[in-house]
N, C-alpha and C positions, 0 to 999 in steps of 0.2 A: 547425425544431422537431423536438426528440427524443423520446420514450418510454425513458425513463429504468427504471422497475420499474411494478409493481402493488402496492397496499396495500389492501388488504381488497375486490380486487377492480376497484380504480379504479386507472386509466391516471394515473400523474405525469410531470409534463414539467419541463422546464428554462424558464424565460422565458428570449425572445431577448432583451431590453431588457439586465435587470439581473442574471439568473441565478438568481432563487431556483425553487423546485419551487413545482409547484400541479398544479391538478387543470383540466385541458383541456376548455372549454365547447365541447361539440359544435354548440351550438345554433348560436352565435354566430359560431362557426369563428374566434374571437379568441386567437393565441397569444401572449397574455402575461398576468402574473399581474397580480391587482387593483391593485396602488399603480402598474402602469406604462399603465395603461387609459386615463388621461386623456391621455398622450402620444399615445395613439390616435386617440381622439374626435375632434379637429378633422380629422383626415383621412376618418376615418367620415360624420363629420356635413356635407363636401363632397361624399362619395360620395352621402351620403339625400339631398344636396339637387338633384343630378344625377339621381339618382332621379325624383322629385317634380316634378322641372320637365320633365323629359321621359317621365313615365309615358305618354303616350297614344301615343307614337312608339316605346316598350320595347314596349309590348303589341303594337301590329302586325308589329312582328320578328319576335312570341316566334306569333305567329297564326301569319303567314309559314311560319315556320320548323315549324310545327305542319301546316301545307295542304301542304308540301314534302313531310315526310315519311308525311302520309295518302296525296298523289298517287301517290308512291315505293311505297309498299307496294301499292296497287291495281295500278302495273304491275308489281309481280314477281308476284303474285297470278294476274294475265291469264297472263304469262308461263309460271310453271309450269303452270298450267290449258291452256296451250295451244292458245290462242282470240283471236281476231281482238282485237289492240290496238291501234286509233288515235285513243282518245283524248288531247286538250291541255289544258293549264292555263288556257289560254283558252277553250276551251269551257265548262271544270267553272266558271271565273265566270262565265263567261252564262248557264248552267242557275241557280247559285246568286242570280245577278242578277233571273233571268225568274220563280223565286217567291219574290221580295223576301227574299232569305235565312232564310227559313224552311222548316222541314222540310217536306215536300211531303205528308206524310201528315196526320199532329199539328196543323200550323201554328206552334207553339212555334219560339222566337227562341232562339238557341244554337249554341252549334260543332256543324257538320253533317260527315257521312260521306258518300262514295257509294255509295247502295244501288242493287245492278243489279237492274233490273226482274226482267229474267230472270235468275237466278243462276247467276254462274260455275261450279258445279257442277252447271248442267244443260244445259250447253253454251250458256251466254248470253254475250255480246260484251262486251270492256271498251273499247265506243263510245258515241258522243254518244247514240243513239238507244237506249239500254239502263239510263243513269245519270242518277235524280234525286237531288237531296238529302235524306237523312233523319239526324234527330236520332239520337244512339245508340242512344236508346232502341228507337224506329221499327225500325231497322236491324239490331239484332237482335235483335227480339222477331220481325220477318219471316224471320230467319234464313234457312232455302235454300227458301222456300216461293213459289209464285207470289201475282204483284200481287193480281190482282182475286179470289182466293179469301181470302188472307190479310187483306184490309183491306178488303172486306165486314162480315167478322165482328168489327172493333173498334168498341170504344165512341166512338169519336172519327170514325166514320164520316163523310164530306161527300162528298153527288155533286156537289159542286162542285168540291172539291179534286180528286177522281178524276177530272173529267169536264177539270181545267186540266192532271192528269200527261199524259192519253190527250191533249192540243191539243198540249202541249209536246213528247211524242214522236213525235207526228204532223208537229210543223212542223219538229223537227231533220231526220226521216230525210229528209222530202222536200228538205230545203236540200244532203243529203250529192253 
Protein backbone atom coordinates (compact mmCIF):
# COMPACT_ATOMS: atom_id res chain seq x y z
CA UNK A 1 0.00 0.00 0.00
CA UNK A 2 0.90 3.46 -1.30
CA UNK A 3 0.32 7.19 -0.44
CA UNK A 4 -0.46 8.26 -3.51
CA UNK A 5 -0.98 12.54 -2.69
CA UNK A 6 -3.06 14.45 0.01
CA UNK A 7 -6.49 16.20 -0.81
CA UNK A 8 -7.55 18.59 1.56
CA UNK A 9 -5.27 17.23 4.02
CA UNK A 10 -6.22 13.38 3.94
CA UNK A 11 -3.82 10.69 3.01
CA UNK A 12 -5.24 8.81 -0.46
CA UNK A 13 -4.07 5.46 -1.31
CA UNK A 14 -4.41 3.05 -4.05
CA UNK A 15 -6.49 -0.35 -3.02
CA UNK A 16 -4.34 -3.53 -3.37
CA UNK A 17 -7.50 -5.60 -4.53
CA UNK A 18 -8.77 -3.52 -7.40
CA UNK A 19 -6.86 -0.18 -7.49
CA UNK A 20 -9.11 2.55 -7.04
CA UNK A 21 -8.04 5.52 -4.51
CA UNK A 22 -9.66 6.00 -1.06
CA UNK A 23 -8.91 7.38 2.09
CA UNK A 24 -6.89 4.84 4.55
CA UNK A 25 -8.73 3.83 7.85
CA UNK A 26 -6.30 4.18 10.40
CA UNK A 27 -8.32 2.62 12.84
CA UNK A 28 -8.90 -0.45 11.34
CA UNK A 29 -5.44 -0.67 9.61
CA UNK A 30 -7.57 -2.28 6.59
CA UNK A 31 -5.83 -1.46 3.14
CA UNK A 32 -8.44 -1.61 0.91
CA UNK A 33 -11.14 0.43 -0.36
CA UNK A 34 -15.00 -0.28 0.67
CA UNK A 35 -16.41 -2.57 -2.28
CA UNK A 36 -13.24 -4.96 -1.70
CA UNK A 37 -13.76 -5.15 2.36
CA UNK A 38 -16.02 -8.14 2.03
CA UNK A 39 -13.10 -10.13 0.28
CA UNK A 40 -11.64 -9.19 3.63
CA UNK A 41 -14.03 -10.08 6.33
CA UNK A 42 -13.99 -13.75 6.25
CA UNK A 43 -10.26 -13.65 6.87
CA UNK A 44 -10.81 -10.91 9.52
CA UNK A 45 -13.63 -12.73 11.03
CA UNK A 46 -11.21 -16.12 11.41
CA UNK A 47 -8.72 -13.84 13.00
CA UNK A 48 -11.68 -12.29 15.76
CA UNK A 49 -12.50 -15.77 16.10
CA UNK A 50 -8.95 -16.90 17.08
CA UNK A 51 -9.16 -13.91 19.12
CA UNK A 52 -12.15 -14.95 21.24
CA UNK A 53 -11.39 -18.37 21.66
CA UNK A 54 -8.16 -17.70 22.93
CA UNK A 55 -8.42 -14.32 24.81
CA UNK A 56 -7.46 -15.73 28.31
CA UNK A 57 -4.07 -17.30 26.81
CA UNK A 58 -3.43 -13.57 24.67
CA UNK A 59 -3.89 -11.91 27.94
CA UNK A 60 -1.31 -13.87 29.81
CA UNK A 61 1.42 -13.39 27.02
CA UNK A 62 0.64 -9.82 26.75
CA UNK A 63 1.01 -9.96 31.18
CA UNK A 64 4.18 -11.92 30.50
CA UNK A 65 5.56 -9.93 28.13
CA UNK A 66 4.42 -6.77 30.34
CA UNK A 67 6.35 -8.44 33.90
CA UNK A 68 9.29 -9.09 31.25
CA UNK A 69 9.73 -5.81 30.60
CA UNK A 70 8.84 -4.30 34.32
CA UNK A 71 11.67 -6.89 35.54
CA UNK A 72 14.06 -5.56 32.69
CA UNK A 73 13.76 -1.99 33.46
CA UNK A 74 14.16 -2.56 37.48
CA UNK A 75 17.56 -4.23 36.48
CA UNK A 76 18.83 -1.63 34.46
CA UNK A 77 17.60 0.76 37.18
CA UNK A 78 19.67 -1.31 40.04
CA UNK A 79 22.23 -1.33 37.46
CA UNK A 80 22.83 2.23 36.72
CA UNK A 81 22.17 3.08 40.36
CA UNK A 82 24.87 0.95 41.11
CA UNK A 83 23.74 -1.25 43.93
CA UNK A 84 23.49 -4.76 44.80
CA UNK A 85 21.24 -6.77 42.05
CA UNK A 86 20.21 -10.21 42.81
CA UNK A 87 17.09 -10.36 42.41
CA UNK A 88 14.79 -13.31 40.18
CA UNK A 89 11.69 -13.65 38.52
CA UNK A 90 11.16 -16.20 40.82
CA UNK A 91 11.28 -14.53 43.64
CA UNK A 92 9.25 -11.30 42.33
CA UNK A 93 6.33 -14.30 42.01
CA UNK A 94 6.63 -15.52 45.44
CA UNK A 95 6.66 -11.95 46.85
CA UNK A 96 3.68 -11.39 44.33
CA UNK A 97 2.28 -14.92 45.41
CA UNK A 98 2.85 -14.27 49.42
CA UNK A 99 0.24 -11.02 49.19
CA UNK A 100 -2.09 -12.80 47.16
CA UNK A 101 -1.33 -10.48 44.22
CA UNK A 102 -2.34 -7.51 45.72
CA UNK A 103 -0.62 -4.30 46.32
CA UNK A 104 1.06 -4.68 49.58
CA UNK A 105 0.09 -1.20 50.69
CA UNK A 106 -3.69 -0.48 49.14
CA UNK A 107 -4.70 -4.09 48.85
CA UNK A 108 -6.34 -3.19 45.53
CA UNK A 109 -6.17 -6.17 42.85
CA UNK A 110 -4.25 -4.85 39.46
CA UNK A 111 -1.02 -4.93 37.63
CA UNK A 112 1.65 -4.42 40.33
CA UNK A 113 5.20 -2.75 40.12
CA UNK A 114 8.17 -3.35 42.41
CA UNK A 115 8.42 -0.71 45.00
CA UNK A 116 11.83 -0.84 46.88
CA UNK A 117 11.28 -0.42 50.49
CA UNK A 118 14.25 1.32 50.60
CA UNK A 119 14.77 3.39 47.34
CA UNK A 120 17.25 3.01 44.82
CA UNK A 121 17.99 6.42 45.28
CA UNK A 122 19.00 6.24 48.70
CA UNK A 123 21.19 3.51 48.34
CA UNK A 124 18.39 0.60 48.74
CA UNK A 125 19.20 -2.92 47.02
CA UNK A 126 17.40 -4.24 44.02
CA UNK A 127 16.86 -7.62 46.39
CA UNK A 128 14.35 -10.02 47.66
CA UNK A 129 14.49 -8.21 51.01
CA UNK A 130 13.93 -4.63 49.60
CA UNK A 131 10.93 -5.41 46.90
CA UNK A 132 7.14 -5.51 47.69
CA UNK A 133 4.46 -5.13 45.28
CA UNK A 134 2.68 -1.96 44.79
CA UNK A 135 -0.04 -0.78 42.53
CA UNK A 136 1.19 2.13 40.47
CA UNK A 137 -0.46 4.13 42.25
CA UNK A 138 1.14 3.07 45.77
CA UNK A 139 4.57 3.25 43.92
CA UNK A 140 4.49 6.37 42.95
CA UNK A 141 2.72 8.33 45.15
CA UNK A 142 5.72 6.70 47.58
CA UNK A 143 8.05 7.84 45.10
CA UNK A 144 11.93 8.09 46.84
CA UNK A 145 10.26 8.47 50.33
CA UNK A 146 10.70 5.82 53.14
CA UNK A 147 8.14 2.91 54.04
CA UNK A 148 7.02 3.60 57.41
CA UNK A 149 6.96 7.37 57.14
CA UNK A 150 5.26 7.50 53.84
CA UNK A 151 2.52 5.05 54.66
CA UNK A 152 1.65 6.10 58.16
CA UNK A 153 0.33 9.02 56.73
CA UNK A 154 -2.23 7.55 54.00
CA UNK A 155 -5.62 7.16 54.30
CA UNK A 156 -5.67 3.51 53.36
CA UNK A 157 -3.50 2.87 56.41
CA UNK A 158 -3.56 -0.99 57.96
CA UNK A 159 -1.26 -2.14 60.79
CA UNK A 160 -2.00 -5.15 59.45
CA UNK A 161 -0.94 -4.86 55.87
CA UNK A 162 2.34 -2.95 57.42
CA UNK A 163 2.78 -5.45 60.23
CA UNK A 164 2.49 -8.68 56.85
CA UNK A 165 5.30 -6.13 54.58
CA UNK A 166 7.71 -6.12 58.04
CA UNK A 167 6.83 -10.52 58.24
CA UNK A 168 7.39 -10.70 54.63
CA UNK A 169 10.76 -8.85 54.61
CA UNK A 170 11.63 -10.25 57.75
CA UNK A 171 11.14 -13.94 56.45
CA UNK A 172 12.90 -13.20 52.92
CA UNK A 173 16.23 -11.74 54.43
CA UNK A 174 16.43 -14.52 56.91
CA UNK A 175 15.86 -17.35 54.10
CA UNK A 176 18.95 -15.23 51.93
Amino acid sequence: MMRLFKVNGVDMYKCESCGTLFEFDHRSKIAVCVSCRPVITPQMKLVNKFRELNAEYIEELAQARIDKSLFSNQKRRARLANVIDSYTAEQWEFCKRYFNYRCAYCGKYGKLTQDHVKPLSKGGNNTVDNIVPACRSCNCAKHDNELTFWYRNRPFYSPERESKIIEYLTLVASSD
